[in-house]
N, CA, C and O atoms as CSV, one atom per row, in Angstrom:
chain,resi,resn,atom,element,x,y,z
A,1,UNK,N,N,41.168,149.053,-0.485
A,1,UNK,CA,C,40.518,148.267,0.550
A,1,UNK,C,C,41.172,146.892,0.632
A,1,UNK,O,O,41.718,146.230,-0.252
A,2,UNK,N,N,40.980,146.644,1.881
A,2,UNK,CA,C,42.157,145.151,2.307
A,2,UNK,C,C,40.921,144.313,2.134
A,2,UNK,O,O,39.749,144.668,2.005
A,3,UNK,N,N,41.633,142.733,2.169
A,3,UNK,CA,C,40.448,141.676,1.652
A,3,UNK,C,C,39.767,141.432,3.026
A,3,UNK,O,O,38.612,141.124,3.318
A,4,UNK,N,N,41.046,141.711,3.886
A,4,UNK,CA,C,40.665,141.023,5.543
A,4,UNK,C,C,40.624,142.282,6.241
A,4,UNK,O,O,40.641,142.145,7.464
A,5,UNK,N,N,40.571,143.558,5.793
A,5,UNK,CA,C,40.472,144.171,6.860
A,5,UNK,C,C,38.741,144.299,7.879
A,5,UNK,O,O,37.625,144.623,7.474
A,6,UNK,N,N,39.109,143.977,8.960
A,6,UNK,CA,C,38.294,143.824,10.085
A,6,UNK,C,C,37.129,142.325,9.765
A,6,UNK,O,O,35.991,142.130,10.192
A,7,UNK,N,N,37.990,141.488,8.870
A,7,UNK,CA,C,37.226,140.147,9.320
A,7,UNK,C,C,37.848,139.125,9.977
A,7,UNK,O,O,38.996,139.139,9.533
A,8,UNK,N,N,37.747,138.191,10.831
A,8,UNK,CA,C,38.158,137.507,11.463
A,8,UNK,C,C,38.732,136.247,10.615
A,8,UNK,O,O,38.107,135.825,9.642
A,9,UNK,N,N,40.068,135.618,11.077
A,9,UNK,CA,C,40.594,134.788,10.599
A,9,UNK,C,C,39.633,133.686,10.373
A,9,UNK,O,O,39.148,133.396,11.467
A,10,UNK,N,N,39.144,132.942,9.429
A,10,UNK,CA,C,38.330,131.559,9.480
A,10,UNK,C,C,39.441,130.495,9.043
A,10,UNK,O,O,39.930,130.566,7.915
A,11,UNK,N,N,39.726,129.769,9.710
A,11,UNK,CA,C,40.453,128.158,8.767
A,11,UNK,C,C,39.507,127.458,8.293
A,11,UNK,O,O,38.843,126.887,9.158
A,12,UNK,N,N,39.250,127.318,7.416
A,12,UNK,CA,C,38.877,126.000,6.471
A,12,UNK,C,C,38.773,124.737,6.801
A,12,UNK,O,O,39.792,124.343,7.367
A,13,UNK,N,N,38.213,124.189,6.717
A,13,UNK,CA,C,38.511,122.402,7.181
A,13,UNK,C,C,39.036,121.612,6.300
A,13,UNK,O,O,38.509,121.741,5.195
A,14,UNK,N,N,39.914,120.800,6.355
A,14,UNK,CA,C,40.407,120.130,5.523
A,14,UNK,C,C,39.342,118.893,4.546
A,14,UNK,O,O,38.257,118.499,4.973
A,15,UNK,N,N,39.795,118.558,3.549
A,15,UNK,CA,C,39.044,117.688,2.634
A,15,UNK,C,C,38.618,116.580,3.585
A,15,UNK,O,O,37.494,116.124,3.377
A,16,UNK,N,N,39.343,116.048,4.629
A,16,UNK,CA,C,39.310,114.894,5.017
A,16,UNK,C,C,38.080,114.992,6.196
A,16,UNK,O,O,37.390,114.041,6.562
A,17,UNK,N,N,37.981,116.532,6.741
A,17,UNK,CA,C,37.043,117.105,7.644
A,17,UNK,C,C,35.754,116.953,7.175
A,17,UNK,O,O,34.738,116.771,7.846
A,18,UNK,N,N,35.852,117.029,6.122
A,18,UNK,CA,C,34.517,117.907,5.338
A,18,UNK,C,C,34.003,116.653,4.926
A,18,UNK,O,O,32.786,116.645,5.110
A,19,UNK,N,N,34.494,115.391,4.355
A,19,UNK,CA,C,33.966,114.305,4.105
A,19,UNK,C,C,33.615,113.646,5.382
A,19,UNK,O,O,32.482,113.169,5.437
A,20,UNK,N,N,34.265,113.548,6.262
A,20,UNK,CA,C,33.342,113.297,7.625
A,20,UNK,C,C,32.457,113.787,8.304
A,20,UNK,O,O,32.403,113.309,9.437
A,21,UNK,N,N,31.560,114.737,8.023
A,21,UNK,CA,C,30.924,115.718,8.087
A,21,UNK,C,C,29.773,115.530,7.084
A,21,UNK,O,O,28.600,115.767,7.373
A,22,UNK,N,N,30.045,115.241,6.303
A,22,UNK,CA,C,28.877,114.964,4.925
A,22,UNK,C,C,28.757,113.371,5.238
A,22,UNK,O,O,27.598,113.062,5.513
A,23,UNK,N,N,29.607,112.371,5.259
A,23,UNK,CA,C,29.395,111.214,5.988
A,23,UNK,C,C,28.206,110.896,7.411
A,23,UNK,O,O,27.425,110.020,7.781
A,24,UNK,N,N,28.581,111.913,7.736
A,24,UNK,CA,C,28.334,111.561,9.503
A,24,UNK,C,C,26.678,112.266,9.070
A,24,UNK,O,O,25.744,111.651,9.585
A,25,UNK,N,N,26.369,113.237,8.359
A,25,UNK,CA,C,25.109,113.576,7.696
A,25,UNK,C,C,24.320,112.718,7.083
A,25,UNK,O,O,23.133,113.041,7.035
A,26,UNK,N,N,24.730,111.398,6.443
A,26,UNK,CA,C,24.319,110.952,5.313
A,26,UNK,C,C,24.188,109.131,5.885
A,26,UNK,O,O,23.414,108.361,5.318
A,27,UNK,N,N,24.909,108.773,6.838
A,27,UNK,CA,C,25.200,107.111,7.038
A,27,UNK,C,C,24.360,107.735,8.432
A,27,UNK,O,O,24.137,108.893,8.782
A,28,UNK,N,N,23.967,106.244,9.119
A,28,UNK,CA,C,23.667,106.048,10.421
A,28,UNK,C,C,24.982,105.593,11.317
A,28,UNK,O,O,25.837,105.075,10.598
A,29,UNK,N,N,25.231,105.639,12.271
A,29,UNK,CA,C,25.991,105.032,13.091
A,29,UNK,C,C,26.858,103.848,12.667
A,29,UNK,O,O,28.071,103.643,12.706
A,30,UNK,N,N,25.678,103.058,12.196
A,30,UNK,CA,C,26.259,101.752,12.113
A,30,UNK,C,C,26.817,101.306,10.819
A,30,UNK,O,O,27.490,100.282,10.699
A,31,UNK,N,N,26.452,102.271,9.660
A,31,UNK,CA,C,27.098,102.214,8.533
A,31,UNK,C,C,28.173,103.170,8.516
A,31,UNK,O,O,28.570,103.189,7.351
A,32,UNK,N,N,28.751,103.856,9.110
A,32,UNK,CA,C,29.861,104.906,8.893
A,32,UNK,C,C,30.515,103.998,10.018
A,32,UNK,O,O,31.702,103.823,9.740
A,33,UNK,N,N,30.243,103.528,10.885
A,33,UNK,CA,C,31.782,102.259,11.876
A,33,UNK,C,C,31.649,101.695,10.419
A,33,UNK,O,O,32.509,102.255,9.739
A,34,UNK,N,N,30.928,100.822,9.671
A,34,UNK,CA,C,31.099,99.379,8.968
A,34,UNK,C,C,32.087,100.186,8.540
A,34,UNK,O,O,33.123,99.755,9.048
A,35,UNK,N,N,32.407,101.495,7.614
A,35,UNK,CA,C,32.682,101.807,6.379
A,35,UNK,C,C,34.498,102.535,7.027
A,35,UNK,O,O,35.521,102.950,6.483
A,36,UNK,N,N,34.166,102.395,7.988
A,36,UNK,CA,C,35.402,103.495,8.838
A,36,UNK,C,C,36.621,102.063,9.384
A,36,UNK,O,O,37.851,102.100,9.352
A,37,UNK,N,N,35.606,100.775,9.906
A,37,UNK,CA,C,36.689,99.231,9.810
A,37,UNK,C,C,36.736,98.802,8.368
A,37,UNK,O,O,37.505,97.932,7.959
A,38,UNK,N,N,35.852,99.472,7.598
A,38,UNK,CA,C,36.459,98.783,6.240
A,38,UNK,C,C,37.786,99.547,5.488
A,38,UNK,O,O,38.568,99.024,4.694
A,39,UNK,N,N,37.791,101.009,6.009
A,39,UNK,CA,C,39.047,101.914,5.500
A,39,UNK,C,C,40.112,101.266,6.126
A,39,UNK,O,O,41.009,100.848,5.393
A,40,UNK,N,N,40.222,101.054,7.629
A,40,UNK,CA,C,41.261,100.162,8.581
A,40,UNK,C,C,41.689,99.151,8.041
A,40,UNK,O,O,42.879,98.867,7.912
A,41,UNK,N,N,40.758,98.515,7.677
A,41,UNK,CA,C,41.261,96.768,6.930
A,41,UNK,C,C,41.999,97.416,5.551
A,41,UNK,O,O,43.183,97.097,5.440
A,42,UNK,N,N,41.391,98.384,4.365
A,42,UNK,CA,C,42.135,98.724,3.352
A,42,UNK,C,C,43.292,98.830,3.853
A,42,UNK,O,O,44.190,98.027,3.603
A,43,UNK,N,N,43.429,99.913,4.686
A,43,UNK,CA,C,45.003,100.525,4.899
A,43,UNK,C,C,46.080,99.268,5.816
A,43,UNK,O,O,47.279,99.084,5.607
A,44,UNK,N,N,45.526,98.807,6.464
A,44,UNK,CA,C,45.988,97.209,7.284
A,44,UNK,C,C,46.837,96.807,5.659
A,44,UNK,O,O,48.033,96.740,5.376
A,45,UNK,N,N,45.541,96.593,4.808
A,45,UNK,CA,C,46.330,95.197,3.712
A,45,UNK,C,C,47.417,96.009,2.771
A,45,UNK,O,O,48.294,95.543,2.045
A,46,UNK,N,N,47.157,97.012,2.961
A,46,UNK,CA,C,48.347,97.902,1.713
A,46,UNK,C,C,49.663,97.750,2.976
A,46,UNK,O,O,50.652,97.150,2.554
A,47,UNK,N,N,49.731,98.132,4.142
A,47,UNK,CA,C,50.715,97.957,5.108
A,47,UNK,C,C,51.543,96.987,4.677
A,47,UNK,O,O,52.649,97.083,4.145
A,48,UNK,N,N,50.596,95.597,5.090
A,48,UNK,CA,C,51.118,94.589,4.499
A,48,UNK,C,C,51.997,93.514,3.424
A,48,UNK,O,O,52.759,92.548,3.462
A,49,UNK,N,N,51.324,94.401,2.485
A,49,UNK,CA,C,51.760,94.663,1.118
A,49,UNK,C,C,52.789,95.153,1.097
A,49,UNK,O,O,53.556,94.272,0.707
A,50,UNK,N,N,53.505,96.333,1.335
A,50,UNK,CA,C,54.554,97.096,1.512
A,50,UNK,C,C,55.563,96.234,2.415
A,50,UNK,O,O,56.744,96.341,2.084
A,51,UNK,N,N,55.317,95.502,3.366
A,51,UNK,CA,C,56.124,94.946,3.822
A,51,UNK,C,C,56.593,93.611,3.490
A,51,UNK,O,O,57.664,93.106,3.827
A,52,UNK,N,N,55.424,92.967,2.611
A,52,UNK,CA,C,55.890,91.708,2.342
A,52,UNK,C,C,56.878,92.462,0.936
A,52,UNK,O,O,58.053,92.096,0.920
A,53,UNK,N,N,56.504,93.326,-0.041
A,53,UNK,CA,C,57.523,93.682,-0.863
A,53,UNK,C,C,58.971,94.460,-0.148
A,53,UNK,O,O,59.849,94.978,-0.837
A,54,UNK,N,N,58.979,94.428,0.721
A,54,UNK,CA,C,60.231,94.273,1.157
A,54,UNK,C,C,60.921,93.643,1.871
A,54,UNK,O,O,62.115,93.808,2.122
A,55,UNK,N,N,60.192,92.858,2.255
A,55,UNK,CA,C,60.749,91.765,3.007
A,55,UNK,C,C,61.254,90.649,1.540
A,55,UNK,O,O,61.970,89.662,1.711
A,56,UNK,N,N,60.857,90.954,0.539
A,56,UNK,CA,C,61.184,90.116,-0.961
A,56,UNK,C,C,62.511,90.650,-1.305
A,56,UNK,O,O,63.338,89.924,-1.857
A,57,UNK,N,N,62.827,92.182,-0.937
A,57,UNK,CA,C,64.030,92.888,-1.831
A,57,UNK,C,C,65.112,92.499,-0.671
A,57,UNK,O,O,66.250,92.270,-1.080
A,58,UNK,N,N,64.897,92.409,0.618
A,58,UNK,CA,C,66.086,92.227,0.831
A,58,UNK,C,C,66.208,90.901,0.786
A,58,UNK,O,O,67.423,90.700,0.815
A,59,UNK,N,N,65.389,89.405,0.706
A,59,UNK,CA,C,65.718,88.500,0.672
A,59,UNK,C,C,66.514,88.230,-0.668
A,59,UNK,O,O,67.557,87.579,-0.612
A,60,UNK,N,N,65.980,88.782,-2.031
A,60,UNK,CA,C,66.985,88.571,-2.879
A,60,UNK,C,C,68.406,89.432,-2.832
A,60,UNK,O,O,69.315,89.413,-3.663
A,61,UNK,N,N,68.331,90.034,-1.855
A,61,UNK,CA,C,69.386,90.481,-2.030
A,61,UNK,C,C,70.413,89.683,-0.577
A,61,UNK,O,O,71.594,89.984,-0.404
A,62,UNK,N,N,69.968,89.083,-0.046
A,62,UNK,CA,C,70.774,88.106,1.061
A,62,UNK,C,C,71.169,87.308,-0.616
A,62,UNK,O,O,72.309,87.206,-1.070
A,63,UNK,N,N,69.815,86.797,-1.340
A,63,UNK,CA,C,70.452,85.367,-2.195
A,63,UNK,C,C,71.306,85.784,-2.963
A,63,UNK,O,O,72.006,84.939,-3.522
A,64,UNK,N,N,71.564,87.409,-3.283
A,64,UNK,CA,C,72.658,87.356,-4.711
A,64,UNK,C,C,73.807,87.578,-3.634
A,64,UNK,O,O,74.869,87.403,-4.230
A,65,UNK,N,N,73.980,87.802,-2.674
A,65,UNK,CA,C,75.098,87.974,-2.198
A,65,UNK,C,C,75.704,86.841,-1.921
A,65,UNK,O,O,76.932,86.760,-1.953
A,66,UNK,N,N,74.803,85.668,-1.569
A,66,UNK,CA,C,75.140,84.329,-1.112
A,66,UNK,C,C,75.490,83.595,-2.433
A,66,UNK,O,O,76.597,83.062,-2.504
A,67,UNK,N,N,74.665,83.526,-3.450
A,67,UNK,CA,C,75.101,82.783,-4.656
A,67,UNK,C,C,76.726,83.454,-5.300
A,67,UNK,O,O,77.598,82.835,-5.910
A,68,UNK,N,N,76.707,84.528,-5.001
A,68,UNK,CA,C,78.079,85.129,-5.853
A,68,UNK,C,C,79.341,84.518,-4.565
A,68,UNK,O,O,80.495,84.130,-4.743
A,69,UNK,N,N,78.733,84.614,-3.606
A,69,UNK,CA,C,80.287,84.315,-2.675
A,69,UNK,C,C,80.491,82.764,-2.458
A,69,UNK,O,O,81.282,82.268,-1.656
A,70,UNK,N,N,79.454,81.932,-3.496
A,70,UNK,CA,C,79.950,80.425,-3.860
A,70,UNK,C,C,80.996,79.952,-4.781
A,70,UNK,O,O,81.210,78.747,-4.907
């Protein structure tokens, strides 16, 4: 006997589904926006982060190129 024979394909929802779903069950309106601009602002400041650390690697690397060709 097959596992699927004659049941219909189901997909799954992803982790990220399923916590919005138990969220959207559990907060009111106005606490799942607070909590949904507070994920935005997390991911905003890590952006940030990432860019000011590279905006650091190539500046030292303008300065070692500049100090060595003195």
């Amino acid at each position: 006997m097959r596992p699927s024979a004659g049941l219909p394909a189901v997909a799954l929802p992803s982790v990220g589904t399923a916590l919005r779903v138990v969220e959207s069950l559990l907060l009111s309106g106005g606490q799942r926006t607070a909590r949904r601009n507070a994920w935005t602002a997390v991911q905003e400041d890590r952006r940030r982060a990432r860019d000011r650390v590279e905006a650091q690697h190539v500046l030292e690397a303008v300065s070692d190129r500049t100090s060595r060709a003195t």
